[in-house]
C-alpha positions in Angstrom: 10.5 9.0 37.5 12.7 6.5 36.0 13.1 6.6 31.8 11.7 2.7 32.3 8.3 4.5 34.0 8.3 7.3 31.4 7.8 4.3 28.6 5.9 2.2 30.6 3.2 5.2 31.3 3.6 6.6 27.2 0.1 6.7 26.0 0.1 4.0 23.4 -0.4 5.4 19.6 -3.5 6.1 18.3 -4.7 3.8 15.0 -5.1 6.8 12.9 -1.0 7.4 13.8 -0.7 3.6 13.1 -2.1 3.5 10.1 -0.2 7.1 8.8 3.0 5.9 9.4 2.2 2.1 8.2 0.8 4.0 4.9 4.1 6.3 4.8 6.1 3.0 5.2 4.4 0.9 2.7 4.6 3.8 -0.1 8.2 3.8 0.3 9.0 0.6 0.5 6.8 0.1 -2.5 8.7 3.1 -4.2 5.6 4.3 -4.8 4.3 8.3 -4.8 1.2 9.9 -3.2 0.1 10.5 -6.5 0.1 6.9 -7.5 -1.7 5.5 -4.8 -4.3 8.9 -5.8 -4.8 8.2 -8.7 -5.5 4.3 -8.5 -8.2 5.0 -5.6 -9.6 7.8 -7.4 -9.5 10.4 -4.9 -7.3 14.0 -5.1 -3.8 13.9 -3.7 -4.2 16.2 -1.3 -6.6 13.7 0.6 -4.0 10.9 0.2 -1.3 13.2 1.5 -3.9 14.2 4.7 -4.2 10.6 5.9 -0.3 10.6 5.6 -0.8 13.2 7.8 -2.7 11.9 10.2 -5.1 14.9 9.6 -8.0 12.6 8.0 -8.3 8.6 7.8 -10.0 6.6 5.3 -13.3 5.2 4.6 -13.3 1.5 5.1 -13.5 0.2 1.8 -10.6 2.6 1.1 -8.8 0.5 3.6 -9.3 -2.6 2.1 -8.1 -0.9 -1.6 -4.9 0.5 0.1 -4.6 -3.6 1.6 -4.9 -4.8 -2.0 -2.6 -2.4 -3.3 0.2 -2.9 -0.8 -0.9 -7.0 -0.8 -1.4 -6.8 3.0 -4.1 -7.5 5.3 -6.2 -4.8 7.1 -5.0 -5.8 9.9 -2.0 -5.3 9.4 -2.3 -1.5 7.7 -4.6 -0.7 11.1 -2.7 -2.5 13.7 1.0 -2.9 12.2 0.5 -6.5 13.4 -0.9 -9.7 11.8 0.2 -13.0 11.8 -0.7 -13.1 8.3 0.8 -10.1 6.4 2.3 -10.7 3.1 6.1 -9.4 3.4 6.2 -6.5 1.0 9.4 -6.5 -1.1 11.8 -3.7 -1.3 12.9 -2.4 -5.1 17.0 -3.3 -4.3 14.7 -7.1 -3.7 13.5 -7.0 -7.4 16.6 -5.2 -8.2 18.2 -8.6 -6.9 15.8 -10.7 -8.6 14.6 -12.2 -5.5 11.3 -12.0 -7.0 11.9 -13.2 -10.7 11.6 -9.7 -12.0 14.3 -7.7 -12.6 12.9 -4.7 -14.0 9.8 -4.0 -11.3 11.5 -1.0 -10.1 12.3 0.6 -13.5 8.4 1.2 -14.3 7.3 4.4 -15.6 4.7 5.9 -13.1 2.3 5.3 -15.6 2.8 1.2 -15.3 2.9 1.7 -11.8 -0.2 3.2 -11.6 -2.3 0.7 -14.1 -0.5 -2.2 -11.5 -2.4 -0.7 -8.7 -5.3 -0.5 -10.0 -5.0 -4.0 -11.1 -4.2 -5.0 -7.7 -7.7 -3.5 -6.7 -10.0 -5.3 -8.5 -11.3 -9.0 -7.9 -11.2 -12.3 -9.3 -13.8 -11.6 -11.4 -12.9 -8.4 -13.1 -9.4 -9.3 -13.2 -10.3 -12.3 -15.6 -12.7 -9.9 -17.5 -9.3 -7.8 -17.8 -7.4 -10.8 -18.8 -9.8 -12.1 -21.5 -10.0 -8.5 -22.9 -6.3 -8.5 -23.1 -6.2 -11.5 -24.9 -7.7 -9.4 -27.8 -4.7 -8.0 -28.2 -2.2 -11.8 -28.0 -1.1 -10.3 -25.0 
């Protein structure tokens, strides 16, 4: 058997080793650590670190979080394809200022962290956030 037949007959990947390497990828990328993402869904590390794993996968509204979080679509986390998926910026990008922010990749854990969760909520509750911030001439 040929090294062409050998590929050709390779079982495609399964979507829970799709989505652990996407999820790998993503945190990286994002310069993120398992503890972040953790702590902004609310669950131990340990479970994050088992659907890096591949061991365990993630409830579907989970899903949709970790999509918010890395601004992608679900698609793309489950499938690593969409015609839609937001690029994800690198750090050395921000580092460059590609993105108008300079500084991005110097935030404390912490700031990363309360990003996150930002990232998670929706339109509404963000605005409730904003208004409350307001409070303070933020």
């Amino acid at each position: 058997m040929s090294a062409d037949n050998k590929e050709f007959n390779k079982a495609p990947e399964s979507p829970r080793e799709i989505l652990r390497k996407n999820l790998i990828k993503l945190r990286n990328v994002n310069d993120l650590k398992q503890k972040n993402i953790a702590d902004t869904l609310g669950i131990e590390r340990s479970t994050y670190t088992s659907w890096e794993k591949g061991r365990s996968s993630p409830k579907p509204n989970e899903i949709v979080k970790l999509a918010r979080i890395y601004n992608v679509t679900t698609d793309f986390l489950l499938t690593g394809k969409s015609t839609d998926a937001i690029q994800v910026a690198s750090s050395s990008e921000y580092d460059r200022g590609v993105y108008g922010d300079s500084n991005v990749s110097e935030l404390s854990d912490f700031e990363k962290t309360l990003l996150l969760k930002i990232r998670v909520l929706n339109t509404k509750d963000k605005q409730k956030l904003a208004d409350f911030l307001e409070q303070f001439n933020v």
